[in-house]
N, C-alpha and C positions, 0 to 999 in steps of 0.2 A: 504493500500500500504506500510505504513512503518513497520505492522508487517511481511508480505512478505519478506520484504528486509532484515529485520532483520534476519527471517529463513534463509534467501538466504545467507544471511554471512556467520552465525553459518557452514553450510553447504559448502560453498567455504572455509574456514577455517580450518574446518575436511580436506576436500582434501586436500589443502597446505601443510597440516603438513606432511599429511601420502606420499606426495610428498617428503617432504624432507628428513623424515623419508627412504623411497627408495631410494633415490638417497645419502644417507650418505653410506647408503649399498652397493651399487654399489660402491662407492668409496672403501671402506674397503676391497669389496671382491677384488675389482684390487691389494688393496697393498699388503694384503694375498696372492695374486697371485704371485706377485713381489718379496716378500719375499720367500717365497719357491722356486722359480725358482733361486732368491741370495744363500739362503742356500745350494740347491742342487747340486749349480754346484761350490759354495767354497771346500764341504768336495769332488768332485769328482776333485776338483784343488788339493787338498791333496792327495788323493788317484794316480792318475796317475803320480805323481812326487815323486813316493817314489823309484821307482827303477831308473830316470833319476839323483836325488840327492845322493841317496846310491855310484852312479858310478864315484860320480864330475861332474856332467855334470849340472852346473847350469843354464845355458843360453842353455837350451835343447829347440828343437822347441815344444814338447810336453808341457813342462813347461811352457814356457811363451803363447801357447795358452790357454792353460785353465786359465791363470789369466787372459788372455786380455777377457776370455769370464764372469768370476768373475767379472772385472769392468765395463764390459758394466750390468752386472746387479745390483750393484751397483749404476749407473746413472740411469737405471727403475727404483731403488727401490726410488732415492728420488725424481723422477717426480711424483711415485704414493702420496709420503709423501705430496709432497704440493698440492693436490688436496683432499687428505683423512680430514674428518671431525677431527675438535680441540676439542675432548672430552679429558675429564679427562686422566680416564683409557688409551686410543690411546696413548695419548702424555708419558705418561709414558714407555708402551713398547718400544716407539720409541725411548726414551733416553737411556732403557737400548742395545738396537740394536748398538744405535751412540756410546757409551764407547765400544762395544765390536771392532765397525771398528777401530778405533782409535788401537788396536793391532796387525792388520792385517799388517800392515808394516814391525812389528817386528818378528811377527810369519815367513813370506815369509823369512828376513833375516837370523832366528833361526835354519831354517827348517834342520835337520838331520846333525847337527853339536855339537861340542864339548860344545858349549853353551846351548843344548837339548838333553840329553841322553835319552836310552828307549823309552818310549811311549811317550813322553811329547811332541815331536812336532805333534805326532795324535792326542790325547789329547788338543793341545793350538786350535786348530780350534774349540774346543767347545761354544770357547767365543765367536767368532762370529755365528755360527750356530744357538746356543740354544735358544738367543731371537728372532731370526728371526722364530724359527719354534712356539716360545709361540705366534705369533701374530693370528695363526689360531683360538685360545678358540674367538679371535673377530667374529670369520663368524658365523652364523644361524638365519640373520634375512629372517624373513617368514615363517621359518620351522616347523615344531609340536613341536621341543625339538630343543630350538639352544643351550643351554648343550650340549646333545649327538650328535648333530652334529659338535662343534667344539672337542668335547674331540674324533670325530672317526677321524678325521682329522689329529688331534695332535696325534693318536697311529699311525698311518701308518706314522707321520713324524719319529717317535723316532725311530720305526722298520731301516725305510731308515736309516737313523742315525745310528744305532748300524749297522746294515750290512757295513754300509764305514766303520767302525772304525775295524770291521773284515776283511776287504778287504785290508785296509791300512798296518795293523800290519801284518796278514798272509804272503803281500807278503812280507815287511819287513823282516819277521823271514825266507820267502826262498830266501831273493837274500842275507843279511847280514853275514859275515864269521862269527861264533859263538865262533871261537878259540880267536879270538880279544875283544868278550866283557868281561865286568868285572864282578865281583864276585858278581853274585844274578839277572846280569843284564838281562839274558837268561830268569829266573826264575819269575821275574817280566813280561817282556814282553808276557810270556806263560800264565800268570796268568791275565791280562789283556786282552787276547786274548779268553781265555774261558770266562770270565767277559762278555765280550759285546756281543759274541754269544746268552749266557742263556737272556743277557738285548732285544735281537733281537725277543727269543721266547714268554718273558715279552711282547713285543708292540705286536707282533702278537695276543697274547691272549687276551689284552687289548682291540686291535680292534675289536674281535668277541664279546666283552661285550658291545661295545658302539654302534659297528654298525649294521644294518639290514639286512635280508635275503640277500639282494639284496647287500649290500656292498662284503659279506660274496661270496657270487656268483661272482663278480667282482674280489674277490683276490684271488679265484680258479683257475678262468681265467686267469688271469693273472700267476699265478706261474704254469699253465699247458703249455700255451705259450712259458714263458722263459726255460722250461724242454724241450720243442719240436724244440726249436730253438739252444738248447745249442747241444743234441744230433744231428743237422744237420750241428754243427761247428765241431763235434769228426770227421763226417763223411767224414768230407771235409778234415780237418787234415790228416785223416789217408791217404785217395786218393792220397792226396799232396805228401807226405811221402813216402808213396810207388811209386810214378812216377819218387821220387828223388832217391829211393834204400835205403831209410833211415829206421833203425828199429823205430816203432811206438808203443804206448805204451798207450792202451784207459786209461784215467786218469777215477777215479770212481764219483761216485753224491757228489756232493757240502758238506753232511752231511758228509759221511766218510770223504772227506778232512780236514774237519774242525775237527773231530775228532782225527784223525793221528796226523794235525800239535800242537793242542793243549797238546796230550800224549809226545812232546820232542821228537819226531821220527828225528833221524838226516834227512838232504839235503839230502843224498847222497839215504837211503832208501826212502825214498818218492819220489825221480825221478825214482826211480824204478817202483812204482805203480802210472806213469805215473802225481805225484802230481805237477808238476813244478812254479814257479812265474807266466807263461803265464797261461797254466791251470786253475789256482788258481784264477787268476783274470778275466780271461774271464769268469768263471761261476762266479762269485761271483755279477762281472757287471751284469747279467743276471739277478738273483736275485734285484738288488739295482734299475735297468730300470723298473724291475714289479712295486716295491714298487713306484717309482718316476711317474709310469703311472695313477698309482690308487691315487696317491695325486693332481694329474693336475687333474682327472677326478673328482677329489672332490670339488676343486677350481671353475673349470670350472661351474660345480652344480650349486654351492652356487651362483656363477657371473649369471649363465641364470637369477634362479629363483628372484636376486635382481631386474636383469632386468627389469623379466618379472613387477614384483611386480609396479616398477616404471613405466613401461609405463601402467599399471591400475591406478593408480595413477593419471596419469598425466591426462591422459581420461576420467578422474574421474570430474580432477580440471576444465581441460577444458570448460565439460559437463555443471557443475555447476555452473561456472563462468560465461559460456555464457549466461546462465540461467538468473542468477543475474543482469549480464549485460544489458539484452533484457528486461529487467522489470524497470532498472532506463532508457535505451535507451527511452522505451518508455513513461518513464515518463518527460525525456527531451525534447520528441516532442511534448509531450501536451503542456507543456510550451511554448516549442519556438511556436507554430499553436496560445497559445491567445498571444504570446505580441509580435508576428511577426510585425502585423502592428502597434505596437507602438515606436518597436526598430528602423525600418525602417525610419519613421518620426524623430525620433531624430537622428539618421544616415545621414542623407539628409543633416540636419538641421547643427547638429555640423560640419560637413565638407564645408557647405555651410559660415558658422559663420566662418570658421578659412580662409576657404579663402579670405574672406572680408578685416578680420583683418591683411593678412599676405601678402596677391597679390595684390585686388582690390584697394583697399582704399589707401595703400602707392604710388600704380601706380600712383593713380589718382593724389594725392598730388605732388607728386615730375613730373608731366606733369606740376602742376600749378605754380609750383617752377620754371622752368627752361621756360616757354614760355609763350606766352600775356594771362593770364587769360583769356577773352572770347574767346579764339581760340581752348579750351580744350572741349569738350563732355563732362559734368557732369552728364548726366542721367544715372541712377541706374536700373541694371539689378535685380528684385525681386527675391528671394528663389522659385527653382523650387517648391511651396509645396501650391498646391490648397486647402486641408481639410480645415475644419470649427472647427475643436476639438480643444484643449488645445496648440497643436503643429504647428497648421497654427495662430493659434493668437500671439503665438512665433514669427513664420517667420514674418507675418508681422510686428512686434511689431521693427525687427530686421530691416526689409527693412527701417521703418522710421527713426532706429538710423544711418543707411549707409544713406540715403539721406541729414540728418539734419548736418552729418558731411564731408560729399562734399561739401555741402552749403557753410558750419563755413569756408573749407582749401579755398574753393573759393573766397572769401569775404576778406579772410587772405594773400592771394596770391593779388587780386585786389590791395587791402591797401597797400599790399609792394611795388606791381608796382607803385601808385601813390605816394610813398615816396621815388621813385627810381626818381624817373620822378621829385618833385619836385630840390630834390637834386641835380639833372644833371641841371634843367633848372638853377635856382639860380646860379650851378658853371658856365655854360657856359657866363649867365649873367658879374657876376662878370671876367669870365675872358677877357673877351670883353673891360669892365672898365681898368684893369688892364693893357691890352697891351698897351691901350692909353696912363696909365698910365707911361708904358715901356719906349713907343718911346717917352714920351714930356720929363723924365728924361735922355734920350739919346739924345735928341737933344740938354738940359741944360748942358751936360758931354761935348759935340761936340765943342758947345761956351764959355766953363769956362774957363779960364785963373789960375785964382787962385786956387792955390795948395789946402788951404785948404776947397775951396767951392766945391772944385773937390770930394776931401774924404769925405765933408756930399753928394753930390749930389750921391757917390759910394753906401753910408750907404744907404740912401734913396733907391736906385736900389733894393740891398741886402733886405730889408725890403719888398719892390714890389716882390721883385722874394719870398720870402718864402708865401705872401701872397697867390701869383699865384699857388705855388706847396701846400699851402691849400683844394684852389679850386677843384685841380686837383686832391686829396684824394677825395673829394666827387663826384668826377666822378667815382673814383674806387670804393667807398661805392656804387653810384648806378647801377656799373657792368658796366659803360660802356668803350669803349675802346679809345683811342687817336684818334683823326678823321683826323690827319694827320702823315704821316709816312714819312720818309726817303727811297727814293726811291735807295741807293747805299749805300754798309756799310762804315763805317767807322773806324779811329783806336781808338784801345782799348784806348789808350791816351788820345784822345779826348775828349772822352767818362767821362774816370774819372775828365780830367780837366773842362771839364761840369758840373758837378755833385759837385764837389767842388766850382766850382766858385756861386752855389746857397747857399752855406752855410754863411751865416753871419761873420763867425770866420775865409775865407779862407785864412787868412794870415798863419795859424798856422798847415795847410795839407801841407805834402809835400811828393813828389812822388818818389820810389825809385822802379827798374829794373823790368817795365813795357815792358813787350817782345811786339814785333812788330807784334801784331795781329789784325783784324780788326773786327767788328759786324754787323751783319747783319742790314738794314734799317732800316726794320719790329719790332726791337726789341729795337735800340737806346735808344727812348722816354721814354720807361719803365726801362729801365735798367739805363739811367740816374737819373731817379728819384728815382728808388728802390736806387743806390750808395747815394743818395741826402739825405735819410731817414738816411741812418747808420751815415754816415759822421756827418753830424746835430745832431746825437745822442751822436756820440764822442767826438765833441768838445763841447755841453752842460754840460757832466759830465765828464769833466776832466778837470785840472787848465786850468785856462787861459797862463800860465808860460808853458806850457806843449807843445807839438808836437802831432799831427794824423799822423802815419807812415803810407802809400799806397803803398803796393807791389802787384806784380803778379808775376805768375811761371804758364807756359806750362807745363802739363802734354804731357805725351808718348802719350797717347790718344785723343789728339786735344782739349781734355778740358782745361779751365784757372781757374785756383785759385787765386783770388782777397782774401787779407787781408787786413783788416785795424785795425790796434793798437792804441789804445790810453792807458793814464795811470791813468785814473781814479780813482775811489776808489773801481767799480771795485761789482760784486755780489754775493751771496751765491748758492750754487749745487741746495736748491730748485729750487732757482729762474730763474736760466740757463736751470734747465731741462724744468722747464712752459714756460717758452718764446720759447726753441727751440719745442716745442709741439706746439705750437700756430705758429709759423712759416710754420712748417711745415702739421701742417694742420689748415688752418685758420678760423677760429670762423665765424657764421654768424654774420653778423651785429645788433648789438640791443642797447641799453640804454649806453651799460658800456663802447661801443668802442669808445668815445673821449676821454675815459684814455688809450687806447693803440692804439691812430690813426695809429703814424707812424708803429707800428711792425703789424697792419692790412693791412695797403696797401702794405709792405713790403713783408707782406706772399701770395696776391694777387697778386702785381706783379709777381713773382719770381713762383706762381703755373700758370700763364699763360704762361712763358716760358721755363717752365721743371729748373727751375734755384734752384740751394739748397742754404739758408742761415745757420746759425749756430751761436749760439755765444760760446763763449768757456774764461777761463780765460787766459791774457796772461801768459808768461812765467817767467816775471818779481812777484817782490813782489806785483803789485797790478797792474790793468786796465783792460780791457776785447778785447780780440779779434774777428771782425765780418770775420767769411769765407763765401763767394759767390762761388759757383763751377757754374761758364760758362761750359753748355753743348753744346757736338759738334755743336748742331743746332741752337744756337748761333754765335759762333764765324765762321769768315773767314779767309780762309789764303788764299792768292795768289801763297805762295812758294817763293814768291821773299826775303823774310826776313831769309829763314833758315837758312843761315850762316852766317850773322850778328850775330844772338839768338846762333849759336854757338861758334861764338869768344867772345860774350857777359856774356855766359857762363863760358866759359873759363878763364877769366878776373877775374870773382867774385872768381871762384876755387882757382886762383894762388892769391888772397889776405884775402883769407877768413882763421879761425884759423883750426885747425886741425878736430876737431867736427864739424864748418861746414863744412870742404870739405867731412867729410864722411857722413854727411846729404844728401848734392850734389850729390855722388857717389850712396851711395845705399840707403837711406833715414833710418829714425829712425827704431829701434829693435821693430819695432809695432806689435804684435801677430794678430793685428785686422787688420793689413793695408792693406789685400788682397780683406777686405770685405766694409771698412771705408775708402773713398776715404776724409776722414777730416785725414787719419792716419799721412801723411807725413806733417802733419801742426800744428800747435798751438794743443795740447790734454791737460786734466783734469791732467796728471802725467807727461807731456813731461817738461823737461828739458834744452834742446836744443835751444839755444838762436837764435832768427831771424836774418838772417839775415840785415846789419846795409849799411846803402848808404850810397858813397863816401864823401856827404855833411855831415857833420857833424851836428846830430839831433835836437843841440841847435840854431842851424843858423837859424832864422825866417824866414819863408816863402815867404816873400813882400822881404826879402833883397836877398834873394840865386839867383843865374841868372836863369832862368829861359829858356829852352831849348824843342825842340822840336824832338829830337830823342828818339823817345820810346826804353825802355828798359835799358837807360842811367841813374844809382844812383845819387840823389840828382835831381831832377826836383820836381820845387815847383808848385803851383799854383800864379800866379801873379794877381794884378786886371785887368787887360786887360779884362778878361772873366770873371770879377762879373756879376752876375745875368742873365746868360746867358745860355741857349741852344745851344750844340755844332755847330761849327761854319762850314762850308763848308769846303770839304778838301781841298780845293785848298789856302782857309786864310792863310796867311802870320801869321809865328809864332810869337810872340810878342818878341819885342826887349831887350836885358837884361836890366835892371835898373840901369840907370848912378849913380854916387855917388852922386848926389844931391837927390836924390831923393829917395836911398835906406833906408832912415832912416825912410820915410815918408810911403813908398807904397803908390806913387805917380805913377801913368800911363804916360807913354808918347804918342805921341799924333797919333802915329800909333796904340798904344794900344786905344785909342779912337775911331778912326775911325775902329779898326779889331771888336770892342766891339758891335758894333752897329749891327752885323750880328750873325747869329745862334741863333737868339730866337726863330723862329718856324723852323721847318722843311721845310713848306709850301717855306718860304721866300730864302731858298737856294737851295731847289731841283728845 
């Protein structure tokens, strides 16, 4: 079989060649074609514009069609060029073709002017003609002798050739006044005029040496034709002539003319024996149309036979190709018939193994992930593949690895749940302890008297509350959710001064232009505690001497932006980018997360209510900023607060420095801010100082008065609501701190009795 094939190449190979071998011929014979049809109709562009130029007539219609039919063949000629084979020789004539066009600009402008005497503008057309007619020596492939068939080609060119150049000058010498040329110039032109007649009998003779009976037959015809056609133009003339009453004057054969004109026989004698410019050139056209017939029919020739050549060829290549074909064809099918059913089985197999690995098995996992372990289906559907050979001991080999790793997720899934399960029970436990613990420290608050038994009985609270918001991280570690809610939103305010008064340090939070919004019920719980997380986090790393600034600003789009500043020392771009990565998409829980409890429950909180956190540096020389973006499906508005929020607005505008009011106006130059809804706030490059409430920053929190109109600068957090769960909206806001008192952050005793309410939801809804 492989020496077969071999043969079968050797043999499609042959054909290839002599395919392309034909068809470079075929290209050759088009641009042969192309070419003589450029040459032939350049020198008869010459010839017809010798008696329109003679006259001034440059812009003659004769004239400019015969160039416009010159440049359309021009644009043939180099459509054939770029299809014609890149051989040596080719590219060569071709280049000298492209110097000769490159003169055709100037010959057109030269033509039968004082710049061109004599013969020189019939003459300059040589240089484009002569290598367009050498490209014929290219034709004769196929032939017996492709010699003698380009060199018979190339004689009936030169014939043609020398006939125009007798055509050109003859009429030349009878439309020209001869009293006006110069001395020798007559003499010259006569002398070149015999010159290319004898060159005319030269190609004629030439042709009967190169060409065959049969060519030789062809050029009889043809100059019998042009003799029988010329005497049916005298005929017509004279008809004409005599219908007009005009004397008629049979001009004689083409020979004697050329004889006469070349003997120096004045105009005046030769119109007498009927010789005239018209005459003269209608037979001489006669002649130049024979020669120009019998060159197309040579072209034409050469193009059949190329043809033919290549489509044998090709039927050649075909033949033998399909030949070749149908012998590895069939050696592909033997192939594929023995390992049909091998392919097949591993077919089955690898699609059945990647769906396992890509569909099945993750299915399965991520069912045991997200719902009770025994409630999921774990049985394994096996690989459609019954055999007993090498490929079903695969499959099954595979079934047992899909089972034993359903198994493993199951078992891994179980285990999570009962570490979910522990962790909830434990917190629920401990938070049970804790409330007790709550109310018997709230009832010691209720009966203290003493100032300072008051502040350890606070601390102690403070101490119970962060315990309790422990707890309540291991409920979020074990997914579950708040078991009581808020049945009615409430304000934003409340909200943050909840969420402060859990922090240990709330003396040193203070609230500045908290717009009058409110949150949904559903969402309070968590959103207090997510604020409880950041807050705690800001006043842990940052002085004690130091301030947590709490602002907020309504967006156009019903969202809030909550910021909190502190002034920390604040972290490095690694570090900001891993944290807000971990925020925003939060880690499962495993070994490491009671080193980053709070930013866990923080990213958990905050992805169960569509909430985005951020951290960012602030704008100062060091501390770090937390942004919270309240989405709309948090926050509530009733609409009753919108024009408060906008004379509240207006307020800050008319007190703020020039940069912030055009913060306020049209927000920072952010390129991102259309896409970064953090744009208009605290950024990595932002500049733009926050801003600053009407309290003054350094004013401690337990001493600033302490007010309950949201949106209002300078509201601190007081102890009234340490260690507490926002308090029902109807609670009386806590009373300013007398001057006894403000030094101490001492409650007073409505602050006492307000304190004792909002620690569950349950207790006020």
């Amino acid at each position: 079989m492989l020496v077969a094939l071999a043969l079968g190449g050797i043999r499609v190979k042959n054909s290839v060649d002599t395919l392309q071998d034909a068809n470079d011929a075929v290209r050759v014979a088009e641009l042969v074609q192309a070419a003589n049809a450029y040459a032939s109709d350049a020198i008869n562009e010459r010839d017809v514009s010798v008696i329109p130029l003679l006259e001034g007539k440059r812009n003659a219609p004769a004239v400019l069609a015969a160039r416009k039919v010159t440049d359309a063949d021009a644009q043939a000629f180099d459509a054939a060029v770029a299809r014609a084979p890149k051989t040596a020789g080719l590219l060569r004539r071709i280049e000298l073709v492209r110097a000769g066009e490159k003169q055709l600009a100037t010959v057109r402008a030269d033509a039968f002017t004082a710049k061109s005497t004599g013969v020189q503008t019939e003459e300059s057309y040589h240089a484009v003609q002569h290598p367009l007619m050498e490209l014929s020596n290219e034709l004769g492939f196929g032939s017996n002798n492709q010699a003698s068939f380009g060199r018979t080609l190339y004689a009936i060119s030169l014939t043609q050739a020398a006939e125009s150049l007798v055509r050109a000058i003859g009429t030349h010498l009878l439309v020209e006044d001869r009293d006006t040329l110069g001395e020798g110039e007559l003499q010259t032109q006569l002398g070149s005029f015999s010159s290319y007649a004898y060159l005319e009998q030269v190609g004629l003779q030439e042709y009967a040496g190169a060409g065959t009976a049969g060519d030789m037959t062809r050029l009889r015809t043809a100059l019998a034709d042009a003799q029988k056609k010329g005497a049916e133009q005298t005929a017509k003339a004279a008809e004409e002539a005599k219908a007009a009453g005009q004397p008629f004057v049979t001009p004689p054969a083409l020979t004697k003319m050329i004889s006469e004109i070349a003997a120096g026989t004045p105009t005046g004698q030769l119109a007498a024996q009927g010789i005239t410019p018209e005459s003269f050139f209608a037979a001489s056209a006669l002649a130049f149309d024979a020669y120009r017939g019998i060159e197309v029919q040579l072209t034409d020739t050469a193009l059949a036979n190329a043809r033919s050549i290549a489509a044998d060829a090709r039927r050649d290549a075909i033949t033998n190709g399909s030949a070749a074909l149908g012998a590895v064809l069939a050696a592909v099918l033997l192939a594929a018939w023995v390992a049909r059913s091998m392919s097949r089985g591993m077919r089955r197999l690898s699609i059945s193994a990647m769906e396992i690995a890509e569909q099945r098995l993750p299915a399965v996992i991520t069912q045991l992930s997200q719902a009770v372990p025994g409630q999921v289906d774990t049985r394994v559907a096996p690989i459609p593949i019954t055999t007993t050979d090498e490929i079903g001991e695969v499959a099954r080999a595979f079934d047992h690895v899909h089972r034993e790793a359903v198994r493993l997720a199951a078992e891994q899934a179980l285990l999570r749940g009962n570490v979910n399960t522990i962790f909830t029970n434990l917190s629920r436990r401990n938070q049970s302890l804790i409330e007790r613990q709550l109310a018997l420290i709230t009832d010691l608050e209720e009966r203290e008297a003493d100032p300072e038994q008051l502040a350890n009985l606070f601390k102690l609270d403070h101490l119970a509350t962060r315990v309790r918001r422990n707890g309540e991280n291991l409920l979020v570690l074990g997914g579950e959710r708040p078991t009581q809610q808020w049945d009615h939103p409430l304000p934003l305010v409340d909200v943050v001064r909840a969420a402060a008064s859990e922090v240990e340090q709330y003396e040193r939070i203070e609230l500045a232009g908290i717009p009058e919004a409110e949150i949904h019920g559903r969402a309070v719980t968590d959103l207090v505690h997510l604020l409880a997380e950041l807050l705690e986090n800001a006043t842990s790393f940052s002085s004690p001497r130091s301030t947590v600034r709490v602002t907020a600003t309504r967006l156009p789009d019903t969202r809030i932006m909550v910021e909190i500043h502190d002034q920390g020392i604040g972290l490095v771009p690694e570090d900001f980018a891993l944290i807000n990565h971990k925020l925003a998409n939060p880690p499962t829980a495993d070994a490491d997360v009671y080193q980053y409890m709070g930013l866990f429950v923080v990213g958990r909180l905050a992805d169960r209510h569509g909430i985005r956190v951020q951290l960012r540096p602030s704008s100062g020389q060091s501390g770090t900023t937390s942004l919270v973006m309240l989405p709309g499906t948090v926050t509530w508005s009733s609409g009753a607060g919108s024009d408060e929020d906008t004379l509240a607005l207006a307020t800050v505008k008319a007190r703020a420095t020039p940069d912030l009011a055009a913060l306020l106006a049209d927000g920072p130059a952010d390129p991102f801010r259309a896409t970064d809804p953090f744009g208009a706030h605290e950024a990595w490059d932002d500049g733009i100082p926050a801003p600053r409430s009407a309290t003054p920053s350094g004013t401690p929190a337990a001493t600033a008065p302490a007010r309950s109109v949201a949106g209002t600068p300078g509201t601190t957090v007081g102890p009234a609501s340490a260690g507490r769960r926002p308090a029902a909206p109807e609670t009386a806001a806590p009373e300013p701190a007398g001057p006894e008192t403000a030094g101490r952050s001492e409650p007073s005793t409505r602050s006492r009795r307000a304190s004792k309410r909002g620690r569950r939801p349950a207790q006020d809804g």
